[in-house]
C-alpha positions as CSV (number, residue, x, y, z in Angstrom):
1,X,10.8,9.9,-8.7
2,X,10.9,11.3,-5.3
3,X,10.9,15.3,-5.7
4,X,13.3,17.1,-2.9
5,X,12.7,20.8,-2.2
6,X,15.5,22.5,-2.0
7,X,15.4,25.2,0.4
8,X,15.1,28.7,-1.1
9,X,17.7,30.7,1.4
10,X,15.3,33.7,1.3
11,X,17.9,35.8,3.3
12,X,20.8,35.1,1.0
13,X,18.4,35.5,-1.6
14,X,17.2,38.7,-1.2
15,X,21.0,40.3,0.2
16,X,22.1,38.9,-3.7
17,X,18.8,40.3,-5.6
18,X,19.6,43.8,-3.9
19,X,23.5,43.7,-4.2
20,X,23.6,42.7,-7.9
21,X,20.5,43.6,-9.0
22,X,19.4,40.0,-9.7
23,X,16.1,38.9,-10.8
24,X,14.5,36.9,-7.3
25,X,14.4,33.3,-9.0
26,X,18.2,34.1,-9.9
27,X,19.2,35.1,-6.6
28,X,17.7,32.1,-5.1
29,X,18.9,30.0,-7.7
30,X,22.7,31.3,-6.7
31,X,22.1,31.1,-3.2
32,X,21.0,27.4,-3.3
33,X,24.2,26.6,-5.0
34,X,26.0,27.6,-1.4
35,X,26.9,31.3,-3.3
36,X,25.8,33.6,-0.2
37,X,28.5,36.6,-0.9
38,X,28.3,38.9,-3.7
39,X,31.4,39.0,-4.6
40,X,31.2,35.1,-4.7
41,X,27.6,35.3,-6.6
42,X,29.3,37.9,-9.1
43,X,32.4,35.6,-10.0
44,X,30.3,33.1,-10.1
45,X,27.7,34.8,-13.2
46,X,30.8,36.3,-14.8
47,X,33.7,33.9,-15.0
48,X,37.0,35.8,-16.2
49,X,40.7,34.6,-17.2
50,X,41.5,36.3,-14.1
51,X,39.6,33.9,-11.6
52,X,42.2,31.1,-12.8
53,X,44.2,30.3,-9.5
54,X,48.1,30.8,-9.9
55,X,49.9,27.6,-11.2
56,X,52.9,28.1,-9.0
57,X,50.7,27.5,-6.0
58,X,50.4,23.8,-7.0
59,X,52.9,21.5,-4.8
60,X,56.3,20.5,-7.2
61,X,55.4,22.9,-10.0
62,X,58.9,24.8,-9.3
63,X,60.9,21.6,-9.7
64,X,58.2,20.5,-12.8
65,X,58.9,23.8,-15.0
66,X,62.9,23.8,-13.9
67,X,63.1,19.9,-15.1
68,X,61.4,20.5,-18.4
69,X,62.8,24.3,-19.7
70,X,66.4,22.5,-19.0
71,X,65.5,19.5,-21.6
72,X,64.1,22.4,-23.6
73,X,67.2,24.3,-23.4
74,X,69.6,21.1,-24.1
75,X,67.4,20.0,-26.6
76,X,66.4,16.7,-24.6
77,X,63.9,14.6,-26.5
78,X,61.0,14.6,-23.8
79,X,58.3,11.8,-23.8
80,X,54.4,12.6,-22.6
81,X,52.8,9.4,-21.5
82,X,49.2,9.7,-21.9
83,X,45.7,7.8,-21.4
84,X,43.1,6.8,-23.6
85,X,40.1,8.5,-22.3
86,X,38.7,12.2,-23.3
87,X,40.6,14.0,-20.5
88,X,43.8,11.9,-21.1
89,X,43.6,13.1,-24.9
90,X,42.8,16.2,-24.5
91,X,45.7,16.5,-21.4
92,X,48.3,15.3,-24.4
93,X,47.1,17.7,-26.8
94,X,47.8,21.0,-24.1
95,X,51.3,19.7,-22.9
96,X,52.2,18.2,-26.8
97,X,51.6,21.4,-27.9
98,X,52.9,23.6,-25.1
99,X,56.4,22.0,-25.1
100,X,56.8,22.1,-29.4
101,X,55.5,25.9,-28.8
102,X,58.4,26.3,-26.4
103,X,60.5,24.6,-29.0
104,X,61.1,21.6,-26.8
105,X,61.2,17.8,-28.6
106,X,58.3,15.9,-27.8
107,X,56.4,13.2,-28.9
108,X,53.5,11.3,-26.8
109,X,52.5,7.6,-26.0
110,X,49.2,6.8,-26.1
111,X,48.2,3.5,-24.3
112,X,46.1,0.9,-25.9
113,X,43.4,-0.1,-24.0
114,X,43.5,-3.6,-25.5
115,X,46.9,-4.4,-25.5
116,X,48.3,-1.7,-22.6
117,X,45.2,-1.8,-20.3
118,X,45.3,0.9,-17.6
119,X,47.5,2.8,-16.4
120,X,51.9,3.0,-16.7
121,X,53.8,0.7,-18.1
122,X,57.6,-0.1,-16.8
123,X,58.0,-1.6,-20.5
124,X,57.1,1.3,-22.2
125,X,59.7,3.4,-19.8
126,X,62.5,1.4,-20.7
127,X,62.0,1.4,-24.6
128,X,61.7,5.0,-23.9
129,X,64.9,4.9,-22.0
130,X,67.0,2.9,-24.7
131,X,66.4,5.8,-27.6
132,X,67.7,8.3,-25.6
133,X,64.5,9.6,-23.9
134,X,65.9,11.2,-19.9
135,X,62.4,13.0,-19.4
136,X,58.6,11.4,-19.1
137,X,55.4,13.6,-18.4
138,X,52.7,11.6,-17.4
139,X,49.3,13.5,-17.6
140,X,46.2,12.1,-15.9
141,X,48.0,8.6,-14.7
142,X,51.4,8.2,-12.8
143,X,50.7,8.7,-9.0
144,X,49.9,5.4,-8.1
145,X,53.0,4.3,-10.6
146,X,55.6,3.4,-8.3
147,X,57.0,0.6,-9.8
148,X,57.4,2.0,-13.0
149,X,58.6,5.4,-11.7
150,X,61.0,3.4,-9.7
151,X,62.2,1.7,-12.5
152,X,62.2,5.0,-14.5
153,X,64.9,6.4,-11.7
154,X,67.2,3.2,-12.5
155,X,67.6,3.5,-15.9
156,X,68.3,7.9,-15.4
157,X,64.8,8.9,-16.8
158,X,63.1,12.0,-14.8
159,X,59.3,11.0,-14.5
160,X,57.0,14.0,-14.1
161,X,53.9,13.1,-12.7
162,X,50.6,14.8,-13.6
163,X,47.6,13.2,-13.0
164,X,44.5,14.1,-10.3
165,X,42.8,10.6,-8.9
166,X,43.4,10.5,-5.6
167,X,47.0,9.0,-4.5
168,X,47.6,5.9,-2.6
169,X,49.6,6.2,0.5
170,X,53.0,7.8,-0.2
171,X,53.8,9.5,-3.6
172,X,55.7,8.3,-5.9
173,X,59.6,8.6,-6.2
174,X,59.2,11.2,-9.0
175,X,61.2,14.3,-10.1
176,X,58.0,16.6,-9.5
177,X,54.2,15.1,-8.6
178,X,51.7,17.4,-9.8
179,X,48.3,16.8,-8.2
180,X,45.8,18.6,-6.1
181,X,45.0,15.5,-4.3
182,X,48.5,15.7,-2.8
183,X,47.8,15.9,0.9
184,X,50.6,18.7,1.1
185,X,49.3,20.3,-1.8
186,X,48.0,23.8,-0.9
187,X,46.1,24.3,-4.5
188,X,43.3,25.7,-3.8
189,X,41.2,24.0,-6.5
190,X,41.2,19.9,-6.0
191,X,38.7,19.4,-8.7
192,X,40.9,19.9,-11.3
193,X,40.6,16.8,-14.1
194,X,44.0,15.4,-15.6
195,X,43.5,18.5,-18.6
196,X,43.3,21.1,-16.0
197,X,46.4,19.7,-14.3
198,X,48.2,19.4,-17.6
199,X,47.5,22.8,-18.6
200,X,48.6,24.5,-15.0
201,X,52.0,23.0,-15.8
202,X,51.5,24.7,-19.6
203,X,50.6,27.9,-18.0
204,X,53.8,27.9,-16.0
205,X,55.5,26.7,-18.5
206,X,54.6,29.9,-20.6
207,X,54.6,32.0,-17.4
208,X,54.8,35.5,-18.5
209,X,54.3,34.9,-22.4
210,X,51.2,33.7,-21.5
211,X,48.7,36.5,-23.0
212,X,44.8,35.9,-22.6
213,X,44.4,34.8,-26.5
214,X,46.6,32.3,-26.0
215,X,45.1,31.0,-22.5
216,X,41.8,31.2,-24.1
217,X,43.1,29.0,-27.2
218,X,43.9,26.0,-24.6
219,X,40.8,26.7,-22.2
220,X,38.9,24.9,-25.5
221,X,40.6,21.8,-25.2
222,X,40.9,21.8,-21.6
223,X,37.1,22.2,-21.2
224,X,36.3,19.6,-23.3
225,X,38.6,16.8,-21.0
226,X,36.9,19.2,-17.9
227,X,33.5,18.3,-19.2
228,X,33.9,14.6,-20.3
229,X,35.4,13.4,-17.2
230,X,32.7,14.9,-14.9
231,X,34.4,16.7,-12.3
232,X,32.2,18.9,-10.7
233,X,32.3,22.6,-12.6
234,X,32.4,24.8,-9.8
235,X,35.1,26.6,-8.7
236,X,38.2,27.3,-11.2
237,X,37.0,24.1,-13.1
238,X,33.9,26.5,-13.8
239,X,36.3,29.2,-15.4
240,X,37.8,26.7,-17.8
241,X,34.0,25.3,-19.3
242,X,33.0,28.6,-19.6
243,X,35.5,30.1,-21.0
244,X,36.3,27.2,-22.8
245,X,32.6,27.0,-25.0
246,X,32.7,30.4,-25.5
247,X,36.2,30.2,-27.5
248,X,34.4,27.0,-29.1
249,X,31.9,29.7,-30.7
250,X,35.1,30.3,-33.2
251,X,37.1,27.6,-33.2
252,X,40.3,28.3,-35.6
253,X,42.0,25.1,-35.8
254,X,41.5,22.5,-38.0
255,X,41.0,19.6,-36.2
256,X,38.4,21.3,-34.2
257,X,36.5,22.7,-37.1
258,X,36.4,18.9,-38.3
259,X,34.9,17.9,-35.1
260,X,32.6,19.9,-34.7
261,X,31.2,19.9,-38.2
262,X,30.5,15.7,-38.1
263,X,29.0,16.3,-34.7
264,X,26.1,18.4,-36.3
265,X,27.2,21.5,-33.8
266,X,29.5,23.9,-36.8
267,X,28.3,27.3,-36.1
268,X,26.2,26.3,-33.2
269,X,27.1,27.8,-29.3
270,X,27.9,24.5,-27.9
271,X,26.8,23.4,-24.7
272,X,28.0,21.4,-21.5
273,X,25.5,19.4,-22.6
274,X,26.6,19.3,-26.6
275,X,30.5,18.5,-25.1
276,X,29.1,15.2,-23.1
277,X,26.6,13.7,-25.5
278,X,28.3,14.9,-28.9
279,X,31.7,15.6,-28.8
280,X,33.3,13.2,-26.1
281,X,31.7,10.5,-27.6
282,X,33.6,10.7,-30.7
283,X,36.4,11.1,-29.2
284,X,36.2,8.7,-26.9
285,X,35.2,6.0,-29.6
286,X,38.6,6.1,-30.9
287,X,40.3,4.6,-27.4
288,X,37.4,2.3,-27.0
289,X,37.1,0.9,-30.3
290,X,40.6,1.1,-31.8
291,X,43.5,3.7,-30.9
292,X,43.6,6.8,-29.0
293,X,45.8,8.1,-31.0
294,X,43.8,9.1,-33.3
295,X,42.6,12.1,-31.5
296,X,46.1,13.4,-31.1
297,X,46.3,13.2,-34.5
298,X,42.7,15.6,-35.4
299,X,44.0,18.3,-32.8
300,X,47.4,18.4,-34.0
301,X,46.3,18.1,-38.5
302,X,47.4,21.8,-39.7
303,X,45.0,21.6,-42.5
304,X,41.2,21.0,-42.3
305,X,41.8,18.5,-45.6
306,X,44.0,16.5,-43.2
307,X,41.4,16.7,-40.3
308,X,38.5,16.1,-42.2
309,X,39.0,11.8,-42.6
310,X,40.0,11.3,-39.1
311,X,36.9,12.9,-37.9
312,X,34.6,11.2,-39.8
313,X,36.3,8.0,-38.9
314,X,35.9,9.0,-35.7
315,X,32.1,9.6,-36.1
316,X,32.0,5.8,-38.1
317,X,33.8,4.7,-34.3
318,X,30.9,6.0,-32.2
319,X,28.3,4.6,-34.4
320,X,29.7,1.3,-34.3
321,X,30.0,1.5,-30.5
322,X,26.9,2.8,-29.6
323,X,25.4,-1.0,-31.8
324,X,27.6,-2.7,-29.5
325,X,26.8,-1.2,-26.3
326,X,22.9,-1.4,-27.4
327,X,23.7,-5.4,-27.7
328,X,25.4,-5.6,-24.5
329,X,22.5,-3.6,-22.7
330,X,19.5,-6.0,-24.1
331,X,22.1,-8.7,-23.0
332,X,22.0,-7.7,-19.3
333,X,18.1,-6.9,-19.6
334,X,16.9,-9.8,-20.7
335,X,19.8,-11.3,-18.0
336,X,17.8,-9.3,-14.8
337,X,14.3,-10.4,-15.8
338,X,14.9,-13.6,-15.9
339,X,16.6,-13.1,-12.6
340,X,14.7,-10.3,-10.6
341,X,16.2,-11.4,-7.3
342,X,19.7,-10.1,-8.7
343,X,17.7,-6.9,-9.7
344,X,16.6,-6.9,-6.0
345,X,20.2,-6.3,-4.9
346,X,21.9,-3.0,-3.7
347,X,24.2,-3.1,-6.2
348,X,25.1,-5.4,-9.8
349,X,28.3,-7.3,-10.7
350,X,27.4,-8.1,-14.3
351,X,29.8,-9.9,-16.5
352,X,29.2,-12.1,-19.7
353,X,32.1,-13.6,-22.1
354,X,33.0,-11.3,-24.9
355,X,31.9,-8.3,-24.1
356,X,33.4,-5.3,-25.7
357,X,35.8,-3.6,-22.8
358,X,35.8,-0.3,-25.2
359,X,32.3,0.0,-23.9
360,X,31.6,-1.4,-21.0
361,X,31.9,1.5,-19.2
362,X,29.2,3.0,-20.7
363,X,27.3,0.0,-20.5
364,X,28.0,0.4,-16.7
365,X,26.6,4.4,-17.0
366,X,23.5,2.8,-18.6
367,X,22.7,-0.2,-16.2
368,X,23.1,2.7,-13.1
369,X,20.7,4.9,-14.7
370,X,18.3,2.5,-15.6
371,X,18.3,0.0,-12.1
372,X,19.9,3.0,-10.1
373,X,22.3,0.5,-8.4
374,X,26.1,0.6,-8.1
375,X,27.1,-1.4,-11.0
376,X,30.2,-2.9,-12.3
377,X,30.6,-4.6,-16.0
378,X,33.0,-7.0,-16.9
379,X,33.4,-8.5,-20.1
380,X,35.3,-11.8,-20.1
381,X,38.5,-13.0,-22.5
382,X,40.5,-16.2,-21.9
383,X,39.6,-16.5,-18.5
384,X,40.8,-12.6,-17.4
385,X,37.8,-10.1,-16.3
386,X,38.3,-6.0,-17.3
387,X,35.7,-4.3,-15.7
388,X,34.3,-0.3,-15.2
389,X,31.9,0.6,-12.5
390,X,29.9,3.5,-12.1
391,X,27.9,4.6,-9.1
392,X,25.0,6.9,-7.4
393,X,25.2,9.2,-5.1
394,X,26.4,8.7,-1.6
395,X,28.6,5.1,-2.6
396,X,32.1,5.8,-3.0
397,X,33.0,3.3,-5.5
398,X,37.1,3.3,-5.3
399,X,36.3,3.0,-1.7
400,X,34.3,-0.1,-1.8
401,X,37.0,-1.4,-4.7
402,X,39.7,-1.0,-2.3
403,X,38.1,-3.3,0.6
404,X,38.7,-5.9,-1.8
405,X,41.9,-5.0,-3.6
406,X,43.5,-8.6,-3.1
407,X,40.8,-9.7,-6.2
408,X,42.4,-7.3,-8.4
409,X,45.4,-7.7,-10.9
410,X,45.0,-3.5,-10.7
411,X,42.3,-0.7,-10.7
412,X,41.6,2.6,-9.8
413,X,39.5,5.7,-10.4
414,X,36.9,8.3,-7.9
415,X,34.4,8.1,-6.1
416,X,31.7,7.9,-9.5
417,X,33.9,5.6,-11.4
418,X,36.3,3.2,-11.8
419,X,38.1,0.7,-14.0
420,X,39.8,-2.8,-12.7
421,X,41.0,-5.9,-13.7
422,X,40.8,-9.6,-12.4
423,X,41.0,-13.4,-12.8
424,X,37.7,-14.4,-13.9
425,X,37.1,-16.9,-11.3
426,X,37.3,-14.6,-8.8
427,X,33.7,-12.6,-10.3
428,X,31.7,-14.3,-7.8
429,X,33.7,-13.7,-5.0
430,X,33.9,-9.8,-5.9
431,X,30.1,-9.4,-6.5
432,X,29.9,-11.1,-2.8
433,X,32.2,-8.2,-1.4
434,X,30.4,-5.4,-3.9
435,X,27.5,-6.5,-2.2
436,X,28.3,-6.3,1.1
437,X,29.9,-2.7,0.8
438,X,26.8,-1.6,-0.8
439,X,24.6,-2.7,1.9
440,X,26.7,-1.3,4.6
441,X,26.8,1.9,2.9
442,X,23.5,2.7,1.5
443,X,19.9,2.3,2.6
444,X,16.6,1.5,0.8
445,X,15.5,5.0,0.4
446,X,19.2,5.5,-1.3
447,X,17.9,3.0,-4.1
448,X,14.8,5.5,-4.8
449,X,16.1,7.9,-7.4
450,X,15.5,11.7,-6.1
451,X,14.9,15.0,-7.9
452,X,16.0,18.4,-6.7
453,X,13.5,20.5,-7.7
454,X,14.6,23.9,-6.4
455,X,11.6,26.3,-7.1
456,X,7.9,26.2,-8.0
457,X,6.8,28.6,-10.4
458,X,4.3,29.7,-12.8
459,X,4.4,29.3,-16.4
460,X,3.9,33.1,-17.1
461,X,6.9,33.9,-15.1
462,X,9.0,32.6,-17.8
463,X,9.7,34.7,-20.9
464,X,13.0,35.4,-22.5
465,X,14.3,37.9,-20.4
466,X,14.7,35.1,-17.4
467,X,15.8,32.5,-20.0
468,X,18.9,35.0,-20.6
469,X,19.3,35.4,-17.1
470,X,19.4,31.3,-16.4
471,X,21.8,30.7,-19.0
472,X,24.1,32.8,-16.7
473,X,24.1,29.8,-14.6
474,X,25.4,27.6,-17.2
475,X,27.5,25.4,-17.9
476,X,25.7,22.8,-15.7
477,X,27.9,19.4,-14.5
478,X,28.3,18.0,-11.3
479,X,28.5,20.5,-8.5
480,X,26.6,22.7,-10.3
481,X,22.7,21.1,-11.8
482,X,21.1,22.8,-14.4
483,X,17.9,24.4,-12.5
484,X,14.8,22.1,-11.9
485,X,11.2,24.1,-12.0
486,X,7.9,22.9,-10.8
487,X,4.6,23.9,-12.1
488,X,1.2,22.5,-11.2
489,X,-1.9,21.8,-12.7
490,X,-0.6,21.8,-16.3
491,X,-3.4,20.9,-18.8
492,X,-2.1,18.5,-21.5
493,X,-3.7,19.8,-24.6
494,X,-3.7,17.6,-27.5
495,X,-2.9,13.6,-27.5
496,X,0.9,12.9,-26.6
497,X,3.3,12.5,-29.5
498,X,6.0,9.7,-29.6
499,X,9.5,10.9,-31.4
500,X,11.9,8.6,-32.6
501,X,10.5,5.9,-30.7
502,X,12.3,6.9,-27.7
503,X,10.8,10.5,-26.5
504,X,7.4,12.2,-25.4
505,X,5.8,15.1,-26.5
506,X,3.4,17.0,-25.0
507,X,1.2,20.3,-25.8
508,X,0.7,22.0,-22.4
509,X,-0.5,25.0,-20.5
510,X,-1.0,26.6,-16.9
511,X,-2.7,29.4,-18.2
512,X,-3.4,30.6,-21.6
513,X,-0.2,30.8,-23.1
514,X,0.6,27.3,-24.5
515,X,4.2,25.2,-24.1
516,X,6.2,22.6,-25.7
517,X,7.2,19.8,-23.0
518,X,9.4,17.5,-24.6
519,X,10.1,14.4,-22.2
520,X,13.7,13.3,-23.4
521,X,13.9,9.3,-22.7
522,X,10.4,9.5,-21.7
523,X,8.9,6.8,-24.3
524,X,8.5,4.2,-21.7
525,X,5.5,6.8,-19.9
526,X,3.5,6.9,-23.0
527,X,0.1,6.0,-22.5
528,X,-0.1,6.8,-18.9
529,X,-1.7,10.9,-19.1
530,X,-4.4,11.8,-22.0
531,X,-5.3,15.0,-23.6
532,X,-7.6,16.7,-21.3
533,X,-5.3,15.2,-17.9
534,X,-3.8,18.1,-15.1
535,X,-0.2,17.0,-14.4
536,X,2.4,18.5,-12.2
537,X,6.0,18.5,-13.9
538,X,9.8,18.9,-12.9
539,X,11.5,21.1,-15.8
540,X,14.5,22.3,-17.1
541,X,13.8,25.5,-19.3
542,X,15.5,25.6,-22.7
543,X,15.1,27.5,-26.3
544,X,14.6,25.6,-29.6
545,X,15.7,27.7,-32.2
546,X,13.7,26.8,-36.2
547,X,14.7,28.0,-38.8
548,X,15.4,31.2,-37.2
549,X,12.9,31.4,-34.5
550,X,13.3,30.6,-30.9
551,X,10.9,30.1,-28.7
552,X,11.2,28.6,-25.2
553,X,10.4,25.1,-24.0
554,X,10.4,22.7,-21.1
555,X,12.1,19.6,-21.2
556,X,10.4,17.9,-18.3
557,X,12.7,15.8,-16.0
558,X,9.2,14.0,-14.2
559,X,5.9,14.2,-14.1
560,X,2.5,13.1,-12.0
561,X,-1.2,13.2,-12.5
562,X,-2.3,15.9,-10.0
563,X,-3.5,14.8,-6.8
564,X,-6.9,16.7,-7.3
């Protein structure tokens, strides 16, 4: 990897160190993040309930909370039309709950992603319409729905949009449209995922009945959808992760005791890090494999008997995607060496017939990471294409989707991601287009995958005092990069060691106090550095905690033979 300095803002450094009494590697730390203020620096090390923005300043939330405490009040039967994905889960679970707390009638629709595909339905509106139903909340879909909201408004049915991907051209004709994205919107956070936008509406909802326990008991779902559907965690969005693992310390429900219990993390202080790799897996598995529905029904079981099965079916669900997605990947492999000209590209339009759609989303995460091209997956069925893309930094992918929206049947999604569908036949004609927006928009250097590293240090400037003071930093996401270290002329002490056929495992030391450097994916560099070698690495600093004992190591993000 190329390594990037990042500047160390000595001034704003220092004026931080002296105002709050940071250590200096802190204070520089902050200030790189673009935190020069104290007050700013001291909301940012000690989120409270009270940095959450107001709800009512969201555009439409007056004529939202009106629309729904009247069907509460006539006892309307209100339907919640959901999505699939972690965030559009969790987003059912706040507003599901929120309502029946409220003593509103609700029940929620959870799209299949085999059978439904993306996005509204007008179908599913008017069978909605016919028992009865006068009131639909969408949550994390909807504002690029205007033919089903239109239809929604001919058959009498009050469409609530809330949803946060970016809108497309006018809004729809809803009762209320809740999004940050909104151009007329003054909401002051616009990061907000389809959870965070589901539980703004809860908290006005609840408005003054809203006491802190009860805030803090939906900040745990709503980090999880926060975290899963990598929206950048600064800002409010920071509050809610925070906040939200802390009350994941001592979770109290059922189906969140279950979940965390098959994900290995049951009395564990669970991490960003635990939330993206562990738990939103699982829960994901469920939309991609079978239904989503599922999840709604682990976060709404009373008992942890009735939890319990759905859980561990959900953990069976991830283990049988993760053997698909692993067939897929060698697929596409073995597909780019035989074909290293396609490899040679700016950017990958892969698609093969029968591949799993539950997964090729992932499968697109995987191919980005590994070729660090904008790629889009599309597994093939009776002639029709569903694809997901996902991209690097500085290539807008809904952007580049959009300059070829006549190939599409329908898609959508952000700058990092999207999902679409198409004839087959017209594949070749979209990885021809994909192409050409990723060579107007990104250069050769942009195809070199870059590490921040955003301070040099020396191993016996870390001890446990500083740990305590990084993990002030945390939770770590997009916007906000768990902290990269640099230290030179490591000696590697002992031969490497190779776990679980995937990672590498180092003895090292700077001085005379020796470290554990654990290489996580870093399998494919054995061989290259011997016992006895100097190396300079790239770090992240964590604590391993064995059977009782912590102890600090690095978990190295690159590393080089020393020049001399």
């Amino acid at each position: 990897m190329r390594w990037i300095t990042h500047p160390a803002r000595a001034s704003a450094a220092q004026t931080l160190s002296r105002a709050l009494n940071l250590p200096p590697l802190v204070a520089q730390l902050v200030a790189q993040r673009g935190i020069d203020q104290p007050d700013a620096a001291e909301r940012f090390l000690y989120p409270a309930l009270g940095h959450l923005h107001d709800p009512w300043l969201m555009a439409d939330m007056e004529p939202a909370v009106r629309r729904l405490r009247q069907a509460i009040e006539r006892g309307e039967p209100v339907l919640i039309y959901g999505d699939y994905d972690v965030d559009g889960t969790m987003a059912v679970v706040v507003l599901l709950s929120a309502l029946r707390a409220l003593g509103g009638r609700v029940e929620a629709y959870i799209p299949n992603r085999f059978t439904d595909g993306y996005g509204m339905r007008a179908s599913v509106i008017e069978l909605a319409a016919s028992q009865g139903i006068r009131v639909v909340v969408s949550v994390d879909t909807g504002v690029r729905a205007h033919g089903v909201v239109d239809r929604a408004r001919e058959l009498g049915v009050d469409c609530i949009v809330t949803d946060h991907h970016l809108p497309e051209g006018a809004l729809p004709r809803a009762c209320a449209v809740l999004n940050p994205h909104r151009p007329d919107c003054p909401y002051p956070e616009k990061n907000l995922c389809g959870a965070g936008v589901a539980f703004k509406l809860a908290q006005a909802l609840f408005g003054a009945h809203a006491s802190d326990r009860m805030l803090t008991s939906y900040l745990k779902i709503v980090a999880i959808g926060t975290i899963a559907d990598l929206v950048p965690l600064t800002g409010e969005n920071r509050v809610i992760a925070s906040l939200g693992l802390e009350g994941l310390r001592q979770p109290v429900a059922a189906g969140l005791r279950a979940l965390l219990d098959v994900s290995g993390l049951a009395g564990e202080a669970v991490t960003a890090g635990d939330v993206g790799f562990r738990l939103a897996p699982r829960l994901n598995a469920a939309g991609r494999m079978d239904s989503a529905q599922e999840v709604i029904d682990l976060f709404l079981a009373e008992a942890l008997a009735d939890a319990r099965p759905i859980a561990e079916r959900l953990d069976r669900l991830n283990r049988e995607r993760q053997q698909i997605e692993e067939r897929i990947l060698a697929e596409i492999v073995d597909s780019l060496e035989a074909h290293p000209e396609k490899a040679a590209r700016r950017s990958l339009v892969l698609a093969g017939e029968g591949w799993h759609r539950g997964v090729i989303g992932i499968v697109a995460q995987r191919v980005v990471e590994r070729y660090y091209r904008p790629a889009l997956v599309i597994g093939i069925e009776n002639g029709a294409g569903v694809g997901s893309g996902r991209s690097i930094p500085g290539f807008h992918l809904l952007e580049a989707l959009a300059e070829a929206a006549e190939l599409f049947e329908r898609f959508g999604g952000h700058a990092q991601a999207a999902g679409f569908s198409l004839p087959a036949e017209r594949i070749p004609e979209l990885e021809r287009r994909f192409e050409r927006a990723a060579t107007a928009r990104l250069r050769p250097e942009d195809l070199e995958p870059a590490l921040r590293v955003d301070a040099e240090i020396d191993l016996d400037a870390l001890d446990g005092g500083l740990y305590e003071w990084l993990r002030r930093l945390a939770p770590h996401g997009i916007g906000n990069p768990a902290p990269v270290l640099a230290a030179r002329a490591l000696r590697i002490l002992a031969p490497e060691r190779i776990l679980k056929e995937k990672h590498l495992k180092w003895r090292v030391a700077q001085g005379t106090k020796p470290w554990d450097a654990i290489w996580w994916g870093g399998a494919r560099q054995a061989g290259q550095f011997a016992a006895g070698d100097r190396i300079d690495a790239a770090f992240t600093l964590d604590q391993n905690v064995f059977q009782g004992l912590a102890t600090l190591q690095l978990i190295v993000k690159d590393a080089r033979k020393c020049a001399v």
